[in-house]
Residue, then its C-alpha position, 0 to 999 in steps of 0.5 A: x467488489x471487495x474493499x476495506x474501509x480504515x477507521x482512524x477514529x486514533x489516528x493512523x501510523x505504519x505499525x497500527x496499519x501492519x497490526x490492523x492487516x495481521x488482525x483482519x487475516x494477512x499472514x503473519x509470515x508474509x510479513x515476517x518474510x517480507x522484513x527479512x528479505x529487506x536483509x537490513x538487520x530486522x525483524x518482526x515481534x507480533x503480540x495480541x494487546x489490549x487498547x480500551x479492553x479492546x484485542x488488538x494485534x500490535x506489531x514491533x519491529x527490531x533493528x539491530x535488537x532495538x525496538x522501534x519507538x514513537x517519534x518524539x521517543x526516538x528523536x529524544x533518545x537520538x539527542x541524548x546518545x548524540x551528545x553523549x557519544x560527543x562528550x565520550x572519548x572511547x567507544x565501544x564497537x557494538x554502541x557505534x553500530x547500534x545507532x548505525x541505523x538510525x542515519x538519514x537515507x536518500x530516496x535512490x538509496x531507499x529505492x535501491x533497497x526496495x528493488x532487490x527486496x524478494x515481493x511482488x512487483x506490485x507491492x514493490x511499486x506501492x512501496x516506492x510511491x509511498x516513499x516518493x510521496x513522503x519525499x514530494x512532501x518534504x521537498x515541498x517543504x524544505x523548497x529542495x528537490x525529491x532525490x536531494x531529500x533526506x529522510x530522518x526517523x522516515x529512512x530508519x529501518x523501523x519505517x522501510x519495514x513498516x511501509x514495505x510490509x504495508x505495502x505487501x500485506x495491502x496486495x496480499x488483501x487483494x481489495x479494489x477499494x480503499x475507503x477512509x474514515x476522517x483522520x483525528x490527527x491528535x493535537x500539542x506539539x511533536x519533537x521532529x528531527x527539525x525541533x518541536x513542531x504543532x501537530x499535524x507536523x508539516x509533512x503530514x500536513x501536506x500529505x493530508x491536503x483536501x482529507x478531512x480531519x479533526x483533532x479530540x482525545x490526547x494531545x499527541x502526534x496520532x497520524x504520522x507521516x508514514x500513516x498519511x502517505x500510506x493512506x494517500x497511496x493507496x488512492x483512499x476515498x474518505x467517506x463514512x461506513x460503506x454500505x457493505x457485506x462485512x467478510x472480516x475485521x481487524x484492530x492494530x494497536x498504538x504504541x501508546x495506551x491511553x485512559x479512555x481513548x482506545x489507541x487502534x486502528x480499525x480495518x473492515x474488509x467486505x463486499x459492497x452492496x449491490x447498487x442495481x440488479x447487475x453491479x456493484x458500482x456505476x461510477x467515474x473513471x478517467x480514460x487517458x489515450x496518447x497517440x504513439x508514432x515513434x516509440x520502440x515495442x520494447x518501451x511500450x510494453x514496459x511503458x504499459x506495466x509501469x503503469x498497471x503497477x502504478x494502479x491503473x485499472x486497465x492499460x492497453x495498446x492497438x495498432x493505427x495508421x498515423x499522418x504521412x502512413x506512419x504506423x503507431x499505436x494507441x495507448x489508452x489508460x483506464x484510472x481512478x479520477x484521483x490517479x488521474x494526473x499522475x498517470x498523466x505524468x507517467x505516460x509523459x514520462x515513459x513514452x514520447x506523446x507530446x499530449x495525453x488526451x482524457x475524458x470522464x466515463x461511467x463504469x459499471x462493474x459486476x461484484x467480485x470476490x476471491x476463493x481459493x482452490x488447491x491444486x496439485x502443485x499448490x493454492x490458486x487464487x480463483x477471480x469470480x464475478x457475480x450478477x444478481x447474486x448468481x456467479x457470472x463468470x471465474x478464472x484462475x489468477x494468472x500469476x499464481x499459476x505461473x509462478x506454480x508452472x515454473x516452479x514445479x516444471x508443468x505446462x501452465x495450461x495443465x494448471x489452469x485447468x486443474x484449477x477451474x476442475x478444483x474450482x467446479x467440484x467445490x460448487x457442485x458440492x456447495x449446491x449439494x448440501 
């Protein structure tokens, strides 16, 4: 099974975990592209730096021609441009739509924004959870509701990029598992768009409940709210280094640079080791099933894939015979345990139960890596299982070979088949040499 392990031995931000991405071999121009296509006036700037006599990729972004800035930097240059525009009586056009940006945005405005953004549906609902987990955490906060929550420095326009480039960049990976290391949250006191608080500030202090933490090296604010809602997304387990077959590793760099403390994040990418001679993991999934009697296909069906987007593992419906000869259907849900209530809540939500049954079960499955083969009409992604080290079985990955039938006007299955060709003649040249 392909996973990442993140080291956040400085903590974790939006910016470090984009440059960590780039560094273990996400493509510059996804993100480049994804940050253009929010079509909110910015950009990307990718650099190599070093942290610590380290190489790492730092990643900045510009709003506007400004670059983004650490919170306490922003915050205070806010202050100051704040009461110096107050203390001006005339102002030139481009001073007022240079700050333009930095305004608080609400939850259905920054939704709004991510919808019409040109990504996958995937990484779409990635990036609104990370957003409406950082909103859940204020609203706990501020004893107020989700939609009436207002982000500050978290809606300016550096962060929609950081957490949606995040989110495309994490479906580009293609990983199963996201593992994490303990966080060192830093220590000393932050200036929030609230005053100066400790370090953790509130919100990431919430978002980080039940994650183990532990404060060394700069008294600074190291994990940030989007860094903790990144990590909570994206259904972490915290453990120490995997067990794995190490494919890639990437460093994102810190704004900061720091004596003798290498501000970076690290991200691992690789194979976990086989745990039996059949697969690579024998754990606990929670198994949801809701019994549905008077709900419309239509809504079933979209019901099914907010769900895959949502993360769960497998979604599937068959048809039953309900009490009085009422035709229905059974939805079962196949989750990770920690998506597991939430999941809960959206099938709530999106169907018509009244009750949502779950159970624990065990599962077993078969190491899985990714090629990628190309085609006649461009690259496909191909999914291959494996079995005491020998391959078990491979497909082509639907998605990419709709999207190439589309475009190019063929039948989807003449690109399926091409692929698998493709797919053959590489391992029968591997088994030749």
């Amino acid at each position: 099974m392909r996973i990442a392990y993140l080291d956040c031995f400085s903590g974790i931000s939006g910016d470090m975990f984009l440059g960590a991405l780039l560094d273990a071999g996400v493509s510059p121009k996804l993100l480049e592209a994804t940050a253009a296509a929010l079509d909110i006036g910015a950009h990307l700037e990718i650099s190599r730096v070093q942290r610590g006599g380290i190489s790492a990729t730092k990643v900045d972004v510009y709003a506007h021609g400004e670059k983004d800035l650490p919170r306490e930097v922003f915050q205070a240059r806010h202050e100051h441009d704040h009461v110096h525009e107050h203390s001006r009586e005339h102002h030139h056009p481009d001073e007022t739509v240079q700050h333009s940006h930095d305004r608080a945005r609400g939850l259905t405005e920054i939704r709004a924004i991510v919808e019409k953004t040109a990504i996958g549906e995937t990484a779409k609902a990635t990036a609104i959870r990370i957003f409406e987990t950082l909103a859940q955490a204020e609203a706990e906060i501020h004893n107020t509701s989700v939609e009436q929550v207002h982000f500050h420095e978290v809606g300016a326009v550096d962060a929609i990029v950081d957490i949606v480039c995040a989110a495309a960049g994490a479906e580009s990976l293609q990983v199963e598992e996201w593992i994490c290391s303990p966080l060192n949250v830093g220590g000393g006191t932050v200036k929030c768009a609230h005053g100066t608080l400790p370090v953790p500030a509130p919100a990431t202090l919430k978002l980080l409940r039940d994650a183990p933490v532990y404060s060394s090296g700069p008294q600074v604010e190291l994990v940030t709210p989007t860094g903790a809602a990144i990590v909570k997304t994206l259904s972490a387990r915290f453990a120490s280094f995997p067990a794995m077959k190490i494919e890639k590793a990437g460093y994102g760099a810190g704004t900061r640079d720091f004596s003798n403390h290498p501000n970076l994040l690290r991200l691992t990418i690789g194979e976990t080791a086989f745990v039996d001679s059949a697969c690579t993991s024998n754990r606990k999934i929670a198994v949801l099933e809701a019994n549905l009697d008077d709900l419309s296909p239509q809504v079933l069906a979209y019901a099914m894939e907010r769900l895959l987007a949502e993360g769960a593992l497998d979604v599937f419906s068959v048809p039953v015979q309900m009490k009085k000869g009422r035709p229905g259907a059974l939805l079962t849900v196949l989750a990770k345990l920690e998506d597991a209530d939430r999941l809960t809540q959206l099938i709530f939500a999106e169907t018509t139960t009244l009750g949502v049954r779950r159970r624990d079960e065990q599962r077993q499955i078969l190491s899985r890596r990714w090629e990628t083969v190309a085609t006649t009409w461009g690259p496909v992604r191909i999914k291959i299982a494996s079995m005491n080290g020998a391959v078990s079985n491979y497909a082509p990955e639907y998605e990419d070979c709709r999207m190439l039938a589309e475009a190019q006007h063929v039948p989807l299955r003449t690109v399926l088949q091409e692929a698998i060709q493709q797919y053959l003649r590489g391992e029968h040249k591997a088994q030749r040499y």
